[in-house]
PDB file with SEQRES, HELIX, SHEET and CRYST1 records, atoms N, CA, C and O in Angstrom:
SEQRES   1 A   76  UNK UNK UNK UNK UNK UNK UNK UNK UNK UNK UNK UNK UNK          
SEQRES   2 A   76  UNK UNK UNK UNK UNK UNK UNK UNK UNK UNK UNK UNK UNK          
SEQRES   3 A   76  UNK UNK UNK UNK UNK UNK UNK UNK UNK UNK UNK UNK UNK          
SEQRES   4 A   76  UNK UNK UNK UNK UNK UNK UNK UNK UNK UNK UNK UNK UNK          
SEQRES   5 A   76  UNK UNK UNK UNK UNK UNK UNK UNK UNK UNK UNK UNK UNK          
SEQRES   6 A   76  UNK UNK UNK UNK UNK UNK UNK UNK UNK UNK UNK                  
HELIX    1 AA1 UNK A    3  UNK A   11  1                                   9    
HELIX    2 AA2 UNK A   18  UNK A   28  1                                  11    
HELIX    3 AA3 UNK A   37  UNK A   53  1                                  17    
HELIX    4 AA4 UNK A   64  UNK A   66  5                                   3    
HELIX    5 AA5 UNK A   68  UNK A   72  1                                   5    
CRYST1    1.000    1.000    1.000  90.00  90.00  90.00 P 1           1          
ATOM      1  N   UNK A   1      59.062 110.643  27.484  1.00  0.00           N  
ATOM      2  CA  UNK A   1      60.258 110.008  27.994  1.00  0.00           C  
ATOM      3  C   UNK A   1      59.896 109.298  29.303  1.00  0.00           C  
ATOM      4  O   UNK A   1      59.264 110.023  30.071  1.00  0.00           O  
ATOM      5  N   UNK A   2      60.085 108.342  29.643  1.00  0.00           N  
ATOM      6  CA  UNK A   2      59.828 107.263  30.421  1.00  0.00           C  
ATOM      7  C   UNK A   2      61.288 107.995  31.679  1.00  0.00           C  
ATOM      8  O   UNK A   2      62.213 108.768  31.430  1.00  0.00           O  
ATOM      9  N   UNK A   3      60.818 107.191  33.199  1.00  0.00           N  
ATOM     10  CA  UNK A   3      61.137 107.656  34.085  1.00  0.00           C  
ATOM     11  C   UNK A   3      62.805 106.849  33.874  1.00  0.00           C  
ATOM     12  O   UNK A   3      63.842 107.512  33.881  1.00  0.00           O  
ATOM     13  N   UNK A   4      62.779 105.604  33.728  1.00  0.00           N  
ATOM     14  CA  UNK A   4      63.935 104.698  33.160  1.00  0.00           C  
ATOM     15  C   UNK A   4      65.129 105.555  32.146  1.00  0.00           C  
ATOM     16  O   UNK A   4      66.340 105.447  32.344  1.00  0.00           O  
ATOM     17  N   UNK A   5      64.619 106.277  31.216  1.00  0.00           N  
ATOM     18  CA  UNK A   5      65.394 106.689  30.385  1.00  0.00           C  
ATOM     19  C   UNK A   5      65.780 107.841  30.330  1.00  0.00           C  
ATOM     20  O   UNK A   5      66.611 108.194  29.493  1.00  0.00           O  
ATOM     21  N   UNK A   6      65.147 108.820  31.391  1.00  0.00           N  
ATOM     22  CA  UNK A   6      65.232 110.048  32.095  1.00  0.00           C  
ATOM     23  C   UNK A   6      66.624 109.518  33.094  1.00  0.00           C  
ATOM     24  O   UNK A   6      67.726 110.001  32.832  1.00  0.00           O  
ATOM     25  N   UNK A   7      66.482 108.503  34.238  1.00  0.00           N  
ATOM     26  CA  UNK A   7      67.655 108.258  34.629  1.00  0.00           C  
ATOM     27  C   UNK A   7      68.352 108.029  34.169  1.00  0.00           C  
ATOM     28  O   UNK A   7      69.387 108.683  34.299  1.00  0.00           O  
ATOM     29  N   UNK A   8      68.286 106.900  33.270  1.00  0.00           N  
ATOM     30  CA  UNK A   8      69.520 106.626  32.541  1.00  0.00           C  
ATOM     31  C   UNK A   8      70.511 107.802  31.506  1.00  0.00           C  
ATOM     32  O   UNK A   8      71.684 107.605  31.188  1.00  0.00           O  
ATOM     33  N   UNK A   9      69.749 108.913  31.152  1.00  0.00           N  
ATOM     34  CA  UNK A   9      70.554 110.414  30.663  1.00  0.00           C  
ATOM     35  C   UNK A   9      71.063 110.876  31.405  1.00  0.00           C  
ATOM     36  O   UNK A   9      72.034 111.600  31.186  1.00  0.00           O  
ATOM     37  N   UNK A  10      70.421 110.538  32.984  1.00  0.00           N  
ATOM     38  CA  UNK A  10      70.600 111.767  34.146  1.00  0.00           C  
ATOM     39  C   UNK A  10      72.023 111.255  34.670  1.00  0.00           C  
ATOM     40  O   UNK A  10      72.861 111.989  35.194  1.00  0.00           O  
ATOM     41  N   UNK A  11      72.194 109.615  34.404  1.00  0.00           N  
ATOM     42  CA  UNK A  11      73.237 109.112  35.153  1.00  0.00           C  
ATOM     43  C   UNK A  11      74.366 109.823  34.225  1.00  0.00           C  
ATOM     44  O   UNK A  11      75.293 110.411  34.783  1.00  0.00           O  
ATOM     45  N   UNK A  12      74.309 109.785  33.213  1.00  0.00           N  
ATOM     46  CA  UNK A  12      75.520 110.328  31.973  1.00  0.00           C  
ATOM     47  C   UNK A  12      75.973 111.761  32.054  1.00  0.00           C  
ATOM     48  O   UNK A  12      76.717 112.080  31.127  1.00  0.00           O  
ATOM     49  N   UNK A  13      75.689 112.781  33.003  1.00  0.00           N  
ATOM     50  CA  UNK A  13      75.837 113.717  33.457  1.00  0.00           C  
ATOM     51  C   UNK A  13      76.937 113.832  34.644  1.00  0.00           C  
ATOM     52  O   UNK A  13      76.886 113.040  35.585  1.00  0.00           O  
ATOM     53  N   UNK A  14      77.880 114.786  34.578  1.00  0.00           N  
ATOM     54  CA  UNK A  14      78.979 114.871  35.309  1.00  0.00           C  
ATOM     55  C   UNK A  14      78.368 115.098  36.913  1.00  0.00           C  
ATOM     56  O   UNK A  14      77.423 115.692  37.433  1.00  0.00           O  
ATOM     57  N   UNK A  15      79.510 114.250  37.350  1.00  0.00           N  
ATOM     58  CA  UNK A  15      78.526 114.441  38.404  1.00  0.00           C  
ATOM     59  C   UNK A  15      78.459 115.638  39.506  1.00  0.00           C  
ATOM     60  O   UNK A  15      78.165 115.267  40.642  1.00  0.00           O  
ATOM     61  N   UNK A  16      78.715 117.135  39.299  1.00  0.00           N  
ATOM     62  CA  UNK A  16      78.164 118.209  39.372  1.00  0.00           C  
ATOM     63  C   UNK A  16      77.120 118.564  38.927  1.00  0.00           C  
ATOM     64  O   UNK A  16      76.628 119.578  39.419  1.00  0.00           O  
ATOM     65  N   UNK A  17      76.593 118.050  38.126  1.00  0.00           N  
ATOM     66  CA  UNK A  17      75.001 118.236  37.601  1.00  0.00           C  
ATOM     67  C   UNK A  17      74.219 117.285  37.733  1.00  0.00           C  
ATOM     68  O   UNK A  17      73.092 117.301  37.237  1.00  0.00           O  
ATOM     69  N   UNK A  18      74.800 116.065  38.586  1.00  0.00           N  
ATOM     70  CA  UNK A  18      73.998 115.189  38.959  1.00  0.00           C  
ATOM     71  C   UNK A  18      73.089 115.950  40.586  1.00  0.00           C  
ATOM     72  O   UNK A  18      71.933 115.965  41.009  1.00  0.00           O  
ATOM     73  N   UNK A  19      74.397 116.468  41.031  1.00  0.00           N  
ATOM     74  CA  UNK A  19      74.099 116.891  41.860  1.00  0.00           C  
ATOM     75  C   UNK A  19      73.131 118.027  42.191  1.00  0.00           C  
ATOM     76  O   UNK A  19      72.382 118.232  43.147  1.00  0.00           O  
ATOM     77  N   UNK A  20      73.455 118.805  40.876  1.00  0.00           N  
ATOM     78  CA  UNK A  20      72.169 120.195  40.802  1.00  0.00           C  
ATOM     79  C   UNK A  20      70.922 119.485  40.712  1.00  0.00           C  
ATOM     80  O   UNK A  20      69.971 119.876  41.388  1.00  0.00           O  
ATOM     81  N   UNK A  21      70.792 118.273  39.795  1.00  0.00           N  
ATOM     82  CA  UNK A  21      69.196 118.420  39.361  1.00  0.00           C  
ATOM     83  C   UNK A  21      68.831 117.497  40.336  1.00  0.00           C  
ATOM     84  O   UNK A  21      67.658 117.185  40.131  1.00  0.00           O  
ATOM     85  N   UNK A  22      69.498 116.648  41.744  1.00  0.00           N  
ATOM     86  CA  UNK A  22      69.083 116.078  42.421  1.00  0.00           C  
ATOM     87  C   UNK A  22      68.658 117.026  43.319  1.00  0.00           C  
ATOM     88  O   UNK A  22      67.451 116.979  43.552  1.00  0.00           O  
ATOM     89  N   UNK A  23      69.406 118.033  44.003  1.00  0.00           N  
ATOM     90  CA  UNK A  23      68.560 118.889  44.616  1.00  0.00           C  
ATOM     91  C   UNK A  23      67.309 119.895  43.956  1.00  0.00           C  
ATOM     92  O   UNK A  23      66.337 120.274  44.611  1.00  0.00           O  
ATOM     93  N   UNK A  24      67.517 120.167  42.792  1.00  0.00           N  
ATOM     94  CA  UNK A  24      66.475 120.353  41.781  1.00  0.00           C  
ATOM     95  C   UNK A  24      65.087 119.623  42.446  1.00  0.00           C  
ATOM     96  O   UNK A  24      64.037 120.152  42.808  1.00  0.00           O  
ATOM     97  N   UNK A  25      65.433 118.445  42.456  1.00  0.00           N  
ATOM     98  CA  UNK A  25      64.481 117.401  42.409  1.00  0.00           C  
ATOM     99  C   UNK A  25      63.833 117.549  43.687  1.00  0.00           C  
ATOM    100  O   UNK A  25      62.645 117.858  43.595  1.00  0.00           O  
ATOM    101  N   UNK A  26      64.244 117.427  44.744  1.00  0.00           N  
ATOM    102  CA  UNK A  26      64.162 117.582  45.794  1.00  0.00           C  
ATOM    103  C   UNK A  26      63.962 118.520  46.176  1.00  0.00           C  
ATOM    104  O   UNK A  26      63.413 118.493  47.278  1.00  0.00           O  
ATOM    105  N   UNK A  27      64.214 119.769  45.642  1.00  0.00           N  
ATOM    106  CA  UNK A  27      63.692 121.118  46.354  1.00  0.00           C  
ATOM    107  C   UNK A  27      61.919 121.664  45.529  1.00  0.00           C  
ATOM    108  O   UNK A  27      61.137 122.599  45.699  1.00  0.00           O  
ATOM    109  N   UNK A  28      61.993 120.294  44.524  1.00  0.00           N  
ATOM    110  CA  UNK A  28      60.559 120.411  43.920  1.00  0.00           C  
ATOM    111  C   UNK A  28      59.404 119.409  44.759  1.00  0.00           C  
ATOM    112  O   UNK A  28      58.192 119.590  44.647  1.00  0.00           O  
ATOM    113  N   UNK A  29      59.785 118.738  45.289  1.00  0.00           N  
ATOM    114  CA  UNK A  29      58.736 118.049  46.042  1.00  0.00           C  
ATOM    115  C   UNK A  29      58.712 118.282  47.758  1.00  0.00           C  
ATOM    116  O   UNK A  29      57.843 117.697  48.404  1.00  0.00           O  
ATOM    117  N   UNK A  30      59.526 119.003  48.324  1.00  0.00           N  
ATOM    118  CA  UNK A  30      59.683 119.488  49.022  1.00  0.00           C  
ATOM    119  C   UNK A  30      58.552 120.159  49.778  1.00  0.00           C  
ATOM    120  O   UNK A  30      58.028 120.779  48.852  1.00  0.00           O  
ATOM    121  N   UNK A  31      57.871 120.424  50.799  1.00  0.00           N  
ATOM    122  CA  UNK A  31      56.190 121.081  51.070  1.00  0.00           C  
ATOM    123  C   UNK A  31      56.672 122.085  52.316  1.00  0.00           C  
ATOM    124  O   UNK A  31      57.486 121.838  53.205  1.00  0.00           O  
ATOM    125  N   UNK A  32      55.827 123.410  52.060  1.00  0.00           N  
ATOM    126  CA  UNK A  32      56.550 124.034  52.858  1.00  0.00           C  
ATOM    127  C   UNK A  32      55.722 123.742  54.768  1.00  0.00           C  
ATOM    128  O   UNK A  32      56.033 124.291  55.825  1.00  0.00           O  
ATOM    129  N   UNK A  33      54.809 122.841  54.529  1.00  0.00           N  
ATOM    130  CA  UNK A  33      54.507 122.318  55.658  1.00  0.00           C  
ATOM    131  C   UNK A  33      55.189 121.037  56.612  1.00  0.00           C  
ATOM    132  O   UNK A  33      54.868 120.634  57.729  1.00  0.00           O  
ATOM    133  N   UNK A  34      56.239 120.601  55.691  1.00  0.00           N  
ATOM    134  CA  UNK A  34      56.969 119.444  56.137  1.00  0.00           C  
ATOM    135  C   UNK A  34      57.611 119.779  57.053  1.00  0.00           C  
ATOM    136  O   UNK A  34      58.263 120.806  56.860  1.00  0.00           O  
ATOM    137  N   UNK A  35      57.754 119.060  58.555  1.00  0.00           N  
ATOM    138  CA  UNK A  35      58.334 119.358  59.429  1.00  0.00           C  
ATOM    139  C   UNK A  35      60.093 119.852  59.478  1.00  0.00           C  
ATOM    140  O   UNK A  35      61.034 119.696  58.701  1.00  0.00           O  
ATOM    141  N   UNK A  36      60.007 120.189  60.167  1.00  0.00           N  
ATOM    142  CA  UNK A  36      61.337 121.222  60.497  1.00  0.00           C  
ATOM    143  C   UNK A  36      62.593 120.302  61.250  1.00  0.00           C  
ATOM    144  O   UNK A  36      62.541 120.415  62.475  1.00  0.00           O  
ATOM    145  N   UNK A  37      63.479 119.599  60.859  1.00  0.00           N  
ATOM    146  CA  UNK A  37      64.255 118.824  61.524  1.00  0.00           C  
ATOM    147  C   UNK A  37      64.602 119.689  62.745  1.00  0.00           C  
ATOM    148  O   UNK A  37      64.491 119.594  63.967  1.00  0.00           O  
ATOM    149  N   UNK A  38      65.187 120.793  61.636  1.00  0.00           N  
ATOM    150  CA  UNK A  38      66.159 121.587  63.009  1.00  0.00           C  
ATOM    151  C   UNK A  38      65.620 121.717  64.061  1.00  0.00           C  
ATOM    152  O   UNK A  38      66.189 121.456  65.122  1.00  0.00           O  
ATOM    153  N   UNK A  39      64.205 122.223  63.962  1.00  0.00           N  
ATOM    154  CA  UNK A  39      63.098 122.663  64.914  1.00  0.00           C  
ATOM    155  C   UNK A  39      62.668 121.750  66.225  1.00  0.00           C  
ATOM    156  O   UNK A  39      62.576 122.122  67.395  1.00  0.00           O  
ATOM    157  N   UNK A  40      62.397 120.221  65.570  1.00  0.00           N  
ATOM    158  CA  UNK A  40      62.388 119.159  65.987  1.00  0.00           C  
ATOM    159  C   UNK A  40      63.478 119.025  67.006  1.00  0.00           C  
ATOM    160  O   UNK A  40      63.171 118.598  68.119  1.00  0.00           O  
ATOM    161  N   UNK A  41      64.769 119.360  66.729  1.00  0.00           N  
ATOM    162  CA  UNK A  41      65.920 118.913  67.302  1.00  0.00           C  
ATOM    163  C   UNK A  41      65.996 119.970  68.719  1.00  0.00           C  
ATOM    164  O   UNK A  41      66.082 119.630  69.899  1.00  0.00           O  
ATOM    165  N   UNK A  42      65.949 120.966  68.296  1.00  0.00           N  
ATOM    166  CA  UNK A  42      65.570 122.119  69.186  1.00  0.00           C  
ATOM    167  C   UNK A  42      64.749 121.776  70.562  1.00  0.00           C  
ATOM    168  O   UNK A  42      65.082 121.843  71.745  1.00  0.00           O  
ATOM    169  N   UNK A  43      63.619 121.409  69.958  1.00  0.00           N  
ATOM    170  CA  UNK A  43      62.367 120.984  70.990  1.00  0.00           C  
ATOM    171  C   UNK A  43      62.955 119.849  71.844  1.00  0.00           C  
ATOM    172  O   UNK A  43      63.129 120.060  73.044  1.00  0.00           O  
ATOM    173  N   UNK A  44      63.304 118.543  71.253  1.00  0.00           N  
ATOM    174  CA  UNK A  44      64.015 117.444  71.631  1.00  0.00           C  
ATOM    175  C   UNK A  44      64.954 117.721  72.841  1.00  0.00           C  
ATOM    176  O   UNK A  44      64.881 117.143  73.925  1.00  0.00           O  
ATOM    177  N   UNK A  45      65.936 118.790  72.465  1.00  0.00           N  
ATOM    178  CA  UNK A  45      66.883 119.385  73.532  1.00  0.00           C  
ATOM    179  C   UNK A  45      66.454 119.675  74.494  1.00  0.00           C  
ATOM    180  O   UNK A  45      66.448 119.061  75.561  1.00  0.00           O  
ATOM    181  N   UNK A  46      65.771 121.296  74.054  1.00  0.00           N  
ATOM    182  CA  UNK A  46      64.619 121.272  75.443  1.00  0.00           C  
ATOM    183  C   UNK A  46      64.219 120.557  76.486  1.00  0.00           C  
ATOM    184  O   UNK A  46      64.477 120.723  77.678  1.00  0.00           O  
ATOM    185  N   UNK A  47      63.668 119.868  76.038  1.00  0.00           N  
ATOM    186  CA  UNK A  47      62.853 118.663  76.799  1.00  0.00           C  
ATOM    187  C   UNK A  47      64.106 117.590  77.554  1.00  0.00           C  
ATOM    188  O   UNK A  47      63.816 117.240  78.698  1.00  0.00           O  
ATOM    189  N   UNK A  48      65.248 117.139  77.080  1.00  0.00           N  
ATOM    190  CA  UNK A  48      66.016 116.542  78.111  1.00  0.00           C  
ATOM    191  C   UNK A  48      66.691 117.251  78.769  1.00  0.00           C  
ATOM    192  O   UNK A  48      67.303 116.670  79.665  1.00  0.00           O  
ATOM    193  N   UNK A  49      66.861 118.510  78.672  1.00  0.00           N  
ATOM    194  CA  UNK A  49      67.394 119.734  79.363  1.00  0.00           C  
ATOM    195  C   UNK A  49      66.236 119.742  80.627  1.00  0.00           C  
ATOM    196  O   UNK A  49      66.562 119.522  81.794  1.00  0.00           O  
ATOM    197  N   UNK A  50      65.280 119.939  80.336  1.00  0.00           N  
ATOM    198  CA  UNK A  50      64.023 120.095  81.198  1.00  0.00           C  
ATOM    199  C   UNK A  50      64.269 119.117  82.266  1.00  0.00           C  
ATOM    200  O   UNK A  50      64.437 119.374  83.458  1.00  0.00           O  
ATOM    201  N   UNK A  51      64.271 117.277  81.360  1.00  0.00           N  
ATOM    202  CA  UNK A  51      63.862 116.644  82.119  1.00  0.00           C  
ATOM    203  C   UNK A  51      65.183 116.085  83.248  1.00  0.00           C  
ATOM    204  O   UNK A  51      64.955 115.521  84.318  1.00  0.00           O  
ATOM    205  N   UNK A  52      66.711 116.435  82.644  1.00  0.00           N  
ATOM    206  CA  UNK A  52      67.658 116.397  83.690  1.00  0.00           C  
ATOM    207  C   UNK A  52      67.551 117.394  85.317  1.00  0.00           C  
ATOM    208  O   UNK A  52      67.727 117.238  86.525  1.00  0.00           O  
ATOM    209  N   UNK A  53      67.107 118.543  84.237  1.00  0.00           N  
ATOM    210  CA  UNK A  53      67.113 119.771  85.331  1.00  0.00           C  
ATOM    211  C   UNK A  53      66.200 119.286  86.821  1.00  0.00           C  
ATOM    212  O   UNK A  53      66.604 119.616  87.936  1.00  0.00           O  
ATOM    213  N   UNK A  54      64.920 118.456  86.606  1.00  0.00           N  
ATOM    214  CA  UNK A  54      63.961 118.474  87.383  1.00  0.00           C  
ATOM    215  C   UNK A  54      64.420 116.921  87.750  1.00  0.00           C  
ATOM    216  O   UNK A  54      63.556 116.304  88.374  1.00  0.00           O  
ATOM    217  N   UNK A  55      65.459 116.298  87.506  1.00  0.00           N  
ATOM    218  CA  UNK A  55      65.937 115.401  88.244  1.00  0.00           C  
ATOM    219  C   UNK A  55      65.386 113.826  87.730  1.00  0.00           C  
ATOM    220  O   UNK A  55      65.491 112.770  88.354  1.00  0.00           O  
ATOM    221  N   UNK A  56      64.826 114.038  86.503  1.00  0.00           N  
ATOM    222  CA  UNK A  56      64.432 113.139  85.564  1.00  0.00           C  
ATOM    223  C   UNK A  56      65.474 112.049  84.852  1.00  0.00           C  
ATOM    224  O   UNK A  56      64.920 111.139  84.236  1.00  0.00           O  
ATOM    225  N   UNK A  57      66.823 112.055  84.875  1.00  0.00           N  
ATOM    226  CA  UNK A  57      67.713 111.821  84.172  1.00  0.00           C  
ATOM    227  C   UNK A  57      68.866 112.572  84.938  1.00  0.00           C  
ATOM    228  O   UNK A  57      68.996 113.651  85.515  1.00  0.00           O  
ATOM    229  N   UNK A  58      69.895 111.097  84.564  1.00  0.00           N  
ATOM    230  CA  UNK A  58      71.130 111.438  85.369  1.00  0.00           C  
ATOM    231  C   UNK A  58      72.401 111.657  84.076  1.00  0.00           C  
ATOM    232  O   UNK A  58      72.180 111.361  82.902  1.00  0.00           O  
ATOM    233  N   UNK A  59      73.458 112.110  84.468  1.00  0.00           N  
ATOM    234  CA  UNK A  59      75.012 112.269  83.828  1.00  0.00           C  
ATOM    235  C   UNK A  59      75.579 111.033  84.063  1.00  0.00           C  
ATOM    236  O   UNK A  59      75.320 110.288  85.009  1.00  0.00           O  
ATOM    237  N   UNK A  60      76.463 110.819  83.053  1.00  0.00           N  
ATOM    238  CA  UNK A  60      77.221 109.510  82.983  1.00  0.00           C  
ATOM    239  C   UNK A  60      78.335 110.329  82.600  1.00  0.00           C  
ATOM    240  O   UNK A  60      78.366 110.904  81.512  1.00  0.00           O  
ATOM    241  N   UNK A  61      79.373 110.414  83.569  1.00  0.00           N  
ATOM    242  CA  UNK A  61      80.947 110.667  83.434  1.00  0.00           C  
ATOM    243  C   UNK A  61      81.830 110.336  82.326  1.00  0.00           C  
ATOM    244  O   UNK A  61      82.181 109.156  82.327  1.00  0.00           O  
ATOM    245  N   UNK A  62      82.497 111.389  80.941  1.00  0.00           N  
ATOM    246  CA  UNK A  62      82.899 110.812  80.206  1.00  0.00           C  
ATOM    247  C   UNK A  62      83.403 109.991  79.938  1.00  0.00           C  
ATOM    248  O   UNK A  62      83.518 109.420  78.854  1.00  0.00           O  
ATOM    249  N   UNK A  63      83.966 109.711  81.337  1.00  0.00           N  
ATOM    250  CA  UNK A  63      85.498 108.895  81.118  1.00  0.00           C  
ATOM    251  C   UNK A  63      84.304 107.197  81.150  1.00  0.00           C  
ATOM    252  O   UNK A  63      84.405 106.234  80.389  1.00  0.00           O  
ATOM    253  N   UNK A  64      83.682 107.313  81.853  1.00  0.00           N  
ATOM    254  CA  UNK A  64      82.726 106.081  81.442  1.00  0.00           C  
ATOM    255  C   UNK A  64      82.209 105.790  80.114  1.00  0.00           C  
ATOM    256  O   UNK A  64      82.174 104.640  79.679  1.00  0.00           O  
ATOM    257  N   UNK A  65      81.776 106.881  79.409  1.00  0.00           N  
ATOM    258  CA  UNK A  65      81.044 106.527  78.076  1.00  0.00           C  
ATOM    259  C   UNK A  65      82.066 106.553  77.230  1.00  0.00           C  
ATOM    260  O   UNK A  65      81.565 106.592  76.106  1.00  0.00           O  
ATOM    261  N   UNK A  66      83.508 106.554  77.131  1.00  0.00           N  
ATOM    262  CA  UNK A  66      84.272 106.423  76.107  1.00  0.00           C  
ATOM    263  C   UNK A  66      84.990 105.248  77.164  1.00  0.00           C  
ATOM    264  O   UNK A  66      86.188 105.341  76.894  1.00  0.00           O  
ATOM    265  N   UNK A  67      84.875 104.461  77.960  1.00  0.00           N  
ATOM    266  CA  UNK A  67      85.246 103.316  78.332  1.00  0.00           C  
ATOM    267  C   UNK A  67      84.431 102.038  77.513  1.00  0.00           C  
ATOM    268  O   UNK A  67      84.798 101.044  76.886  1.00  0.00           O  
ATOM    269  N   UNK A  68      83.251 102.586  77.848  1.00  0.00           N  
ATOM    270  CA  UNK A  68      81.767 101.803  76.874  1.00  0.00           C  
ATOM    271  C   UNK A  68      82.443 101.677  75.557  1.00  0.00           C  
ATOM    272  O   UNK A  68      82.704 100.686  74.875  1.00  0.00           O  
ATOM    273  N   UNK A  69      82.593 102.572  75.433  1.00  0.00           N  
ATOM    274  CA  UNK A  69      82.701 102.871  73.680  1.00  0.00           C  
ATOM    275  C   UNK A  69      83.668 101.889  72.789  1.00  0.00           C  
ATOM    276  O   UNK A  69      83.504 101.289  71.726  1.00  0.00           O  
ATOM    277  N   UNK A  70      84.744 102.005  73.713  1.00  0.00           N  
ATOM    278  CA  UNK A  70      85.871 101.155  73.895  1.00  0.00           C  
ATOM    279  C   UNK A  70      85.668  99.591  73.766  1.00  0.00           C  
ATOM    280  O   UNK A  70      86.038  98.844  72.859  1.00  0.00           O  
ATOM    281  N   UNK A  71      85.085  99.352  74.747  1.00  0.00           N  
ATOM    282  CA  UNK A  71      84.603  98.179  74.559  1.00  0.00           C  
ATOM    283  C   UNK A  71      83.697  97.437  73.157  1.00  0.00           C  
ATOM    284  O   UNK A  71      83.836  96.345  72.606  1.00  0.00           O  
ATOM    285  N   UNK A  72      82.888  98.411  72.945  1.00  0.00           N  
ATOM    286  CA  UNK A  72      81.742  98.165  71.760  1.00  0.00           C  
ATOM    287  C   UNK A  72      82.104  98.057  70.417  1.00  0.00           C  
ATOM    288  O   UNK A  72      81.481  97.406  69.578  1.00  0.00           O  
ATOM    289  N   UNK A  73      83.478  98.933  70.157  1.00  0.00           N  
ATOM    290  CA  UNK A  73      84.411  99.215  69.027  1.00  0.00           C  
ATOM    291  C   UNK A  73      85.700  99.664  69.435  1.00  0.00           C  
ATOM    292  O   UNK A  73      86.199 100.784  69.321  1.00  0.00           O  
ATOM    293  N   UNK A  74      86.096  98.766  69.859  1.00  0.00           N  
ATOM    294  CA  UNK A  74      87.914  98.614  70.146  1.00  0.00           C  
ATOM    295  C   UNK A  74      88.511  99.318  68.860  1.00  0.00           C  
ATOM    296  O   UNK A  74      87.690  99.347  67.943  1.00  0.00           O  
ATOM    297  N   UNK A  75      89.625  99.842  68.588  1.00  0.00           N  
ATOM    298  CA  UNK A  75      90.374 100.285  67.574  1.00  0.00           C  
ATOM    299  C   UNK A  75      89.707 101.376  67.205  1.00  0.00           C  
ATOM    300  O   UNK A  75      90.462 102.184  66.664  1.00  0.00           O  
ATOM    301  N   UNK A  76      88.820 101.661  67.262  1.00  0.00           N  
ATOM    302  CA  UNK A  76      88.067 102.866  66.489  1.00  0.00           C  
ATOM    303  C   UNK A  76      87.921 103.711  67.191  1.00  0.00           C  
ATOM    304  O   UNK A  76      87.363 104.740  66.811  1.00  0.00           O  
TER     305      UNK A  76                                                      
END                                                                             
């Protein structure tokens, strides 16, 4: 069975079982050496935590960054 006609069955599937065999799919190529988002995100924190603390980086007052915001996307 060709990769074409494998999708094309797979699309004809409700799509609750589209959904199983996509994570199926995905939890098969998956490596258990592949980096760690969460982990990543973690470290990331850290580090601007670090680099505010030691005076590396400043605070911007909310009421400023939802003034910005405002501006950039009015209505939204």
């Amino acid at each position: 069975m060709t990769a074409t006609t494998l999708s094309k069955e797979a699309m004809a599937l409700s799509p609750d079982k589209r959904l199983q065999l996509a994570c199926a799919l995905i939890e098969s190529v998956e490596s258990e050496d592949a980096p760690n988002p969460s982990a990543a995100w973690d470290a990331e924190i850290r580090e601007r935590i670090s680099r505010y603390d030691n005076g590396e980086g400043k605070s911007i007052p909310a009421s400023e960054v939802f003034r910005k915001l405002r501006e950039i996307a009015p209505g939204k």
